[in-house]
C-alpha positions in Angstrom: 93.8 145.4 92.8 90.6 147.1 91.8 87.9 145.9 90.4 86.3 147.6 87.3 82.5 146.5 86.7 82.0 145.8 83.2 80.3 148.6 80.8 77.1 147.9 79.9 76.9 146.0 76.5 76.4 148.6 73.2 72.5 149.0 72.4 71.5 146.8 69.5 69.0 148.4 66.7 66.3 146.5 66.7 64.2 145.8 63.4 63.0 149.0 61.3 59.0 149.1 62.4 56.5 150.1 59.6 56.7 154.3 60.9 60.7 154.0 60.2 60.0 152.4 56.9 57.9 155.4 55.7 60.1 158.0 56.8 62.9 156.2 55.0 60.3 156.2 52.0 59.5 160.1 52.4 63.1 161.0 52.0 64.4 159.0 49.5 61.0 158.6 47.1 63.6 158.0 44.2 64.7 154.4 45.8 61.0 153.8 45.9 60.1 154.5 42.2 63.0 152.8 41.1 62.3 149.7 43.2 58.5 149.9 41.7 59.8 149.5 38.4 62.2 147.0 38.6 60.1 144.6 40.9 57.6 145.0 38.1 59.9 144.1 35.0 61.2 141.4 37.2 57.5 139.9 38.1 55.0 140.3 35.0 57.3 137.9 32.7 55.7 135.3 35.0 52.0 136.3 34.3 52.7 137.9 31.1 50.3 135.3 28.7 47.8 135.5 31.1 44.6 137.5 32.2 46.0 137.7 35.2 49.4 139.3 33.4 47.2 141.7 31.5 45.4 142.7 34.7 48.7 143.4 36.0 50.4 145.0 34.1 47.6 147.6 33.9 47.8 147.9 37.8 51.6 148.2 37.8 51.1 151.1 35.3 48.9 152.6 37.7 51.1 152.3 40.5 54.1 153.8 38.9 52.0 156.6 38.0 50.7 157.6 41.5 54.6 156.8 42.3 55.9 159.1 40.1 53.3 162.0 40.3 54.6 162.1 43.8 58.0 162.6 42.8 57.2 165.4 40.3 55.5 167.2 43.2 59.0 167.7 44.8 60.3 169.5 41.7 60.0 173.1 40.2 58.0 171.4 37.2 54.2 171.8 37.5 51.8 169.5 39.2 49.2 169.8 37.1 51.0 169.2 34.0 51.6 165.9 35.7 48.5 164.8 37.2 46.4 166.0 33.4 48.8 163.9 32.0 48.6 161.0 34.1 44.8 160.8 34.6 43.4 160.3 30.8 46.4 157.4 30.8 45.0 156.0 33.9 41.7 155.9 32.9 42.4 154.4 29.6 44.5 151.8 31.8 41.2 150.8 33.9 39.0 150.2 30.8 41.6 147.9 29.3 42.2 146.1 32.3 38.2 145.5 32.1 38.1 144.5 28.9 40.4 144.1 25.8 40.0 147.2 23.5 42.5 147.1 21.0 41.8 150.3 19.4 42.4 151.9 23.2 46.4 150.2 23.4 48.1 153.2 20.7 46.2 156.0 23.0 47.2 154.6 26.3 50.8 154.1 25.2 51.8 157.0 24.0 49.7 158.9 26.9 52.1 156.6 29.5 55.1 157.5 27.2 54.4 161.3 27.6 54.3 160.7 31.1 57.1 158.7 31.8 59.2 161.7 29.9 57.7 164.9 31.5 58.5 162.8 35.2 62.4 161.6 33.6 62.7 165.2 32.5 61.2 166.9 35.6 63.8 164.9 37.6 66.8 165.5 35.4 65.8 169.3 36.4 65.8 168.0 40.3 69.5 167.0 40.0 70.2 170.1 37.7 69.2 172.7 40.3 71.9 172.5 42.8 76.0 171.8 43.1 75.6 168.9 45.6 74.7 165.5 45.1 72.8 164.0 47.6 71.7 160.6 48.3 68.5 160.9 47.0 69.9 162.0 43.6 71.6 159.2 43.0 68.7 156.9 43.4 67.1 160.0 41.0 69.9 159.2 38.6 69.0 155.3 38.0 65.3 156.4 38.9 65.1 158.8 35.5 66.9 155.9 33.6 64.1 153.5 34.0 61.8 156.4 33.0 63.2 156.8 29.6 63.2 153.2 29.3 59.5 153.0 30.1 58.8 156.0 27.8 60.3 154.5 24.8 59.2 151.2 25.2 55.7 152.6 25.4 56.6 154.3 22.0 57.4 150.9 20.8 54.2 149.6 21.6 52.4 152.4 19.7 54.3 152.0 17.0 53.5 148.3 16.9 50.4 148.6 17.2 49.6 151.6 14.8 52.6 149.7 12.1 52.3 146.0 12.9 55.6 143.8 12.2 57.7 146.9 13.0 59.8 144.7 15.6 61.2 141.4 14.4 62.8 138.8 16.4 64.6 135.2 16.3 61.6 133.5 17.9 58.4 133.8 16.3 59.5 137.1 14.0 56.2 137.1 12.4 54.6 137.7 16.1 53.1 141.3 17.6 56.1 141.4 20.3 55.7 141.4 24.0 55.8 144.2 26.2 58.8 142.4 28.2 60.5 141.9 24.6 59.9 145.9 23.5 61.1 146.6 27.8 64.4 144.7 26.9 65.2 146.3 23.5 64.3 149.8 25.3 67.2 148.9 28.0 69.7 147.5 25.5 69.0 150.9 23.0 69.3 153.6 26.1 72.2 151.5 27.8 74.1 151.1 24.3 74.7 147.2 25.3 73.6 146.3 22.1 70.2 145.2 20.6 70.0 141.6 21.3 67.5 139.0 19.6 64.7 141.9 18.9 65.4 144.6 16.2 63.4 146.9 14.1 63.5 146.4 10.5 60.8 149.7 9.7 62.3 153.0 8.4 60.3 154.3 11.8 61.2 151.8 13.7 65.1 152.3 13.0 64.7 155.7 13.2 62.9 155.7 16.7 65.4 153.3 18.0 68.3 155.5 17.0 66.6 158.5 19.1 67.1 156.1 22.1 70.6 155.4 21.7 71.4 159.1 21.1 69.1 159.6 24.6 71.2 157.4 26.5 74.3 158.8 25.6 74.1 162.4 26.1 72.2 161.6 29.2 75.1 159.4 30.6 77.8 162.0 29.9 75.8 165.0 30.5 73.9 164.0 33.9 75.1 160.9 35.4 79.0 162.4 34.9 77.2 165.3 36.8 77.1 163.7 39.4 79.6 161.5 39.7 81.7 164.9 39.7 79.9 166.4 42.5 80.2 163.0 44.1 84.0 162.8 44.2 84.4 166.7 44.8 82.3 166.5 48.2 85.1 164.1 49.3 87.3 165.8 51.6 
């Protein structure tokens, strides 16, 4: 009888070292964004009612701006459009987050706003501009939906703070609402889940809050359908 010596066991992956972990990042920048953002909607309800929170926040906003201008670089839209958008919001973002100017919040919101839509509109181009979907435009596709949701609920935060009471809700209605409250009415409004415990009882309020839902609607069956399409044609 012969004797067969064993094969040699299969090689074994070993952890991902710090080099992999970039290159992973480089390619799929969408993944990394939309991580950014959710880690951050997930942490700041913890430090929200403190100096620390306010801190934060502003640093988070920061963050997901560098993030994001990154992004926009890797589409047809312009760079500088981007970056002269994104710089007057981060400066407004530093002097807040050294001291409390109140007058400052209606100017930095709606400058973070107009951001967050030229980068969710810039990427909606990115999966636009070809017939197949690739990894990286799916995490675009959840990516650009966190992007309008920022943008409006940055427009909610202007609008309270330029029409004060425009947001009610069942606990304490008669106080300013928090950003995590205006965050979570933004995701109910562009997901069409419902409104939940905080609702707008303004004319502009309602009527800002409708643009959302028509927003996530149109861009559910117009680009995430897209895709899905692409998706199952690529299947052999």
């Amino acid at each position: 009888m012969e004797c067969h010596e064993d094969a040699p066991p299969p090689a074994t992956m070993g952890p991902m070292q710090p080099l992999d972990w970039l290159l992973h990042a480089r390619k799929h920048p969408s993944a990394v964004l939309l991580l950014v953002q959710l880690g951050g909607m997930v942490l700041y309800p913890f430090i929200e009612k403190t100096d620390v929170g306010r801190i934060g926040l502003g640093l988070l906003g920061i963050v997901v701006l560098i993030v994001t201008i990154g992004m926009v670089r890797r589409t047809p839209w312009l760079t500088g459009v981007s970056v002269g958008i994104a710089l007057p919001a981060v400066v407004l973002l530093l002097l807040q987050m050294l001291q409390p100017l109140p007058q400052l919040l209606p100017w930095s919101s709606a400058l973070e706003a107009l951001f967050y839509f030229y980068a969710a509109g810039s990427l909606i181009a990115y999966m636009m501009s070809d017939w197949q979907a690739t990894t990286d435009e799916l995490f675009a596709a959840a990516a650009t939906f966190t992007l309008l949701a920022w943008g409006f609920a940055y427009l909610f935060l202007m609008l309270q703070a330029l029409q004060p009471g425009c947001f009610s809700a069942a606990v304490n209605p008669e106080q300013p609402r928090s950003w995590t409250e205006l965050m979570f009415l933004s995701f109910a409004l562009l997901s069409s889940t419902g409104i939940g415990d905080v609702i707008p009882i303004t004319p502009l309020a309602r009527a800002l809050s409708s643009v959302e839902m028509f927003v996530g609607v149109m861009y559910i069956a117009a680009v995430v359908a897209r895709l899905i399409g692409l998706t199952l044609r690529a299947r052999p």
